[in-house]
N, C-alpha and C positions, 0 to 999 in steps of 0.2 A: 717237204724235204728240200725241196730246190730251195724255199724261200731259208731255210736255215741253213744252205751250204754257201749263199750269196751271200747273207749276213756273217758268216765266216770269213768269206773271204774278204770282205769291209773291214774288218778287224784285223785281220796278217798283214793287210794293206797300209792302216794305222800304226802300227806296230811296226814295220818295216820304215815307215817314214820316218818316224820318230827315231828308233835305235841307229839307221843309217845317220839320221843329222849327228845323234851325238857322237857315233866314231869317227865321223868325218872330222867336226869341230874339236873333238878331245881330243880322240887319238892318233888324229892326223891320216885315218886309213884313205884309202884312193875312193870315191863314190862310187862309182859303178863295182868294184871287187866288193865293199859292204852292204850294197844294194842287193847285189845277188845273193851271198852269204847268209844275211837276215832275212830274206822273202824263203828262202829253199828250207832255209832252219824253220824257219816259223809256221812255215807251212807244212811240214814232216811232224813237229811236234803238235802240233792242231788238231791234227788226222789220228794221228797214233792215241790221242790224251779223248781223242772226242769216242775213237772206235775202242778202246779200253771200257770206257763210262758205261758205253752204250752194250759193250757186252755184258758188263756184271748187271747194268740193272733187267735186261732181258733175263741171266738168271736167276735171279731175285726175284722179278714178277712170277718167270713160270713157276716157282714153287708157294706160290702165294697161294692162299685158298680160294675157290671161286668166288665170282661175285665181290670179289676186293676191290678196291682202288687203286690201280697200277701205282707203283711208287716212280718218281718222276727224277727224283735228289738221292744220291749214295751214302748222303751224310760225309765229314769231312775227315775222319779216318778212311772209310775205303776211299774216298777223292783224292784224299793227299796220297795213296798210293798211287793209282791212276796219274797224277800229275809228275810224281818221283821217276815210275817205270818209262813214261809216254818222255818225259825229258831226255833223260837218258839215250832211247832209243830215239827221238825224231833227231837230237843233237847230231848222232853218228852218225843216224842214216843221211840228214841233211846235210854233215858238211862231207862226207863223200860222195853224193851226186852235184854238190856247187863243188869239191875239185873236180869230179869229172868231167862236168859244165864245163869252169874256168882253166881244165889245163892248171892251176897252184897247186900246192902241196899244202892247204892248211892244217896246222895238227891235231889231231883229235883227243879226247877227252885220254884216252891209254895214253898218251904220246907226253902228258906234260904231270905235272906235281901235285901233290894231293892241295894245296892250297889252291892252287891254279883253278883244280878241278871243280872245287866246291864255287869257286867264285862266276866259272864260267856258268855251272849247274844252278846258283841264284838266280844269275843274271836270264838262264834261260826261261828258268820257272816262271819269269814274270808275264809273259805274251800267255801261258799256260791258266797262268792264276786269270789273267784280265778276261780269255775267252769263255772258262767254265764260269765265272762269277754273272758274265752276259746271259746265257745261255741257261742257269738257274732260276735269274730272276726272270728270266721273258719266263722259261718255263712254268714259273710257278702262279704268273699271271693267265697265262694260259689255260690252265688248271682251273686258277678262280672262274674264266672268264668258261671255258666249258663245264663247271660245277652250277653257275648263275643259265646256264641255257639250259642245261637238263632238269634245273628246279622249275623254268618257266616251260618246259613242254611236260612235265607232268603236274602243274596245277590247270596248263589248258585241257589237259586230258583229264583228269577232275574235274573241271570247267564240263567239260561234253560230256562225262555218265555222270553230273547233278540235271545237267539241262535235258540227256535222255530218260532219267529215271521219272522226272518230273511230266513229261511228256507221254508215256504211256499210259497214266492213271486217265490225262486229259480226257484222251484219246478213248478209253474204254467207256470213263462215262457218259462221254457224248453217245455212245455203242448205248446204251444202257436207257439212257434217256429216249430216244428212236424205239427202242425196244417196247419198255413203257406207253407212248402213247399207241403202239401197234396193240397191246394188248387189250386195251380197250376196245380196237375197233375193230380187229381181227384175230379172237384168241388161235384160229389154228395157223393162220401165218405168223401170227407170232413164236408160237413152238418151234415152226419150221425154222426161221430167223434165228432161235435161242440155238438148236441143231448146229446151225450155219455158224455162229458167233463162237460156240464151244473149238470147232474145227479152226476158224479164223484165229484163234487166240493161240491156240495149240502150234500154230505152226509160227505163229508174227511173235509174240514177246519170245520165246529164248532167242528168235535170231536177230530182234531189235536192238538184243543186248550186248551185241559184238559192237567194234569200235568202228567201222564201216564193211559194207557189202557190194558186192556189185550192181551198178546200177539196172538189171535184168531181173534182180531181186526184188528192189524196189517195185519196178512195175508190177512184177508177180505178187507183192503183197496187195497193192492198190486194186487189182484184179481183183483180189479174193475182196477186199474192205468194198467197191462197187458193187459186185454182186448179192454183198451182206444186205448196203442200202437199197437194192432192186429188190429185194424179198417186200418192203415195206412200201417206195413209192412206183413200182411194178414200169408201167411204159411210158411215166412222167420224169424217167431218168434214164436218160439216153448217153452213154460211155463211149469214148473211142481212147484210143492208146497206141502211141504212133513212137519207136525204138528203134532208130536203124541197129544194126546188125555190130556196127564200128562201133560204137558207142556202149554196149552191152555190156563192157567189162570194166567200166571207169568206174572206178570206188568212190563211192557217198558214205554218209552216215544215214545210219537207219530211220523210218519215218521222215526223213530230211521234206518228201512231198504230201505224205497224211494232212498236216495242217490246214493245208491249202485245199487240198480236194474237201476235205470236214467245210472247209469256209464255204466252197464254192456251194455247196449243197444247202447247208444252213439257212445261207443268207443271199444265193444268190437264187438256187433251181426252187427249195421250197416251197418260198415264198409264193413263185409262178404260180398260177393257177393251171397253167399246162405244163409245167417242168420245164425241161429243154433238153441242151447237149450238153455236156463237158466232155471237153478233150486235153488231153495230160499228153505230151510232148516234149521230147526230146530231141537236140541238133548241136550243130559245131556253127557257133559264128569266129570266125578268126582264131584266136587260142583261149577261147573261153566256151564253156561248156553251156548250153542257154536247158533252162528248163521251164515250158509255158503251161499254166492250169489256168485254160480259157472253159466260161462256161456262158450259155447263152438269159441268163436269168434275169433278173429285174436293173443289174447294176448296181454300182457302189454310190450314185447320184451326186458325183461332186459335177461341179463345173470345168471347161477346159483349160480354165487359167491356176486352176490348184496342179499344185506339186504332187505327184501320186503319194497314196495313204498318209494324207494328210488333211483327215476328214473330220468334221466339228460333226457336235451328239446329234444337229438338226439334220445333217448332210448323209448320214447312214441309212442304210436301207429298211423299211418297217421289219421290226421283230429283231434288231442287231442294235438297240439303243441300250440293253442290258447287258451284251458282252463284254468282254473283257478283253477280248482277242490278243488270250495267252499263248493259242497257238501261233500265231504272227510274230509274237514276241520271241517266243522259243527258237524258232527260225533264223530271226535274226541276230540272236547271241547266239548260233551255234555255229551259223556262217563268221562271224565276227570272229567268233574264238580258233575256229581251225585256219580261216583264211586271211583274217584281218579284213583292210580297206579292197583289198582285191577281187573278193565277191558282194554280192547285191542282191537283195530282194526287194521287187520294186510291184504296187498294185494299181493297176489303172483302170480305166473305160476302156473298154474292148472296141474298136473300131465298125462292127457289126448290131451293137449293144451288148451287154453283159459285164463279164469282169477277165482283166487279164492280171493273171499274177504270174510274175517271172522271176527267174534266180539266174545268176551270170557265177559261171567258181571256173577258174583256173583251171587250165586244164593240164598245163604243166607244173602245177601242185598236187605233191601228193597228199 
């Protein structure tokens, strides 16, 4: 609003200069009496021509039907009334607050001849016509320019339930796969597992399939998806989950940490021959939201001069030379697509040994 009442007045200010030079040079009027004269007129009609528009199209949208597309243009039969009436009225009103201003008696639109009139009512039309002509065309670029943002935020929102619909089956069949090798070597924990996995499922896909959750939720699913895999590797998988209390209500998208903890297990604690720890954590560095899934397992074996996950087939850890590490991928088109460059998923050597995987998202994005 501000920046459209400055750009208004950019324009009266134009128009002012201009119409002042030629009465000055034509008509010989004094500069300063035409100065005042064309800014007070110009500026009365402006106002009166801009709050006409802006009323009829305010009652024209409210009787639209829902879910329409505000109309923005009156079209140029109701304009050219708006321009006719706004004339009219900003003329009189204008040039009796510049006499009152100036102390003159100039006369007004009643006071002189129907030729007079019509010619003074061109004359005035024309600062009228130049400021709605502005004022349509920015508007209707406007329009394009907010039709072209709302098509790119609902193809990235498309973008996010292709990449989370894709991400659930992942997710299950790795569940499924776990499942499988338990039942050969422990058919009653595996029942127990399958019990646990029915419940796990029951509560995680319908709320995976919101468009993000709080991050308190998050942990709560990861809680249930850790104690799914403690049914099958018992005291070889050691969990901790660490949430400050601040941070509880910051909205993710769903699964955002699944991938990561699936890896750390997979290919980090598995492998072990004694398991380890993973610990899944949450903090505030600066204005960015950190989230770490450190686990103490065999590591990702790259050396210290590699770029993190940026790992050759030799350099992976034994039993991860046939993955595909879709869920890494997933991750990181999903960060990409809601956040852009502004978030990160980054996988390293853990400074203790192991693996650290981190995510950085804005925290001042919603």
């Amino acid at each position: 609003m501000r920046q459209r009442a400055f750009s208004q007045l950019r324009i009266v200010l134009v128009i002012t200069a201009v119409f002042t030079a030629l009465e000055t040079l034509v008509f010989g009027q004094p500069t300063g009496q035409s100065l005042l004269y064309t800014f007070v007129i110009s500026c009365c009609c402006s106002l009166i021509i801009q709050g006409l528009s802006q009323l009829m199209l305010y009652g024209l949208n409210r009787s639209l039907p829902a879910h329409t597309e505000p109309r923005i243009w009156l079209g140029w039969p109701l304009q050219s009334a708006c321009l006719i009436v706004g004339t009219l009225l900003g003329y009189s009103l204008g040039n009796a607050l510049a006499n009152w201003i100036s102390g003159h008696q100039n006369v007004g639109l009643v006071d002189v001849s129907l030729r007079q009139g019509l010619v003074i009512l061109v004359i005035s039309l024309i600062p009228g016509v130049a400021v709605t002509l502005y004022f349509v065309g920015r508007g209707r670029v406007e329009a394009a320019h907010a039709l072209a943002l709302k098509a790119q935020r609902s193809a990235a929102e498309n973008q996010l339930r292709l990449l989370q619909s894709q991400l659930e089956p992942h997710m299950l069949f790795n569940t499924l796969a776990n499942l499988r090798v338990l039942i050969g070597m422990d058919p009653a924990r595996a029942q127990h597992m399958l019990d646990q996995l029915i419940a796990y499922l029951r509560a995680t896909l319908t709320a995976s399939r919101a468009e993000s959750h709080p991050l308190r939720d998050e942990f709560e699913r990861l809680r249930d998806y850790l104690a799914l895999m403690q049914i099958r590797m018992g005291q070889r998988l050691r969990p901790s989950l660490e949430l400050p209390a601040e941070l509880a209500e910051f909205p993710i998208a769903p699964l955002l940490l699944q991938p990561l903890v699936e890896n750390a297990i997979k290919h980090g604690l598995e492998p072990a021959i004694d398991g380890g720890e993973l610990s899944v954590r949450a903090l505030r560095m600066g204005s960015h939201l950190q989230l770490d899934v450190l686990d103490t397992g065999i590591g990702i074996g790259i050396n210290s001069s590699a770029s993190p996950d940026t790992r050759t087939a030799d350099e992976l850890p034994p039993g991860a030379e046939s993955g595909t590490h879709f869920g890494l991928h997933q991750v990181r088109e999903r960060l990409a697509t809601q956040y852009g460059s502004q978030a990160s998923l980054s996988i390293s050597p853990a400074p203790q040994g192991g693996t650290l995987a981190r995510i950085l998202i804005p925290i001042q994005n919603p």
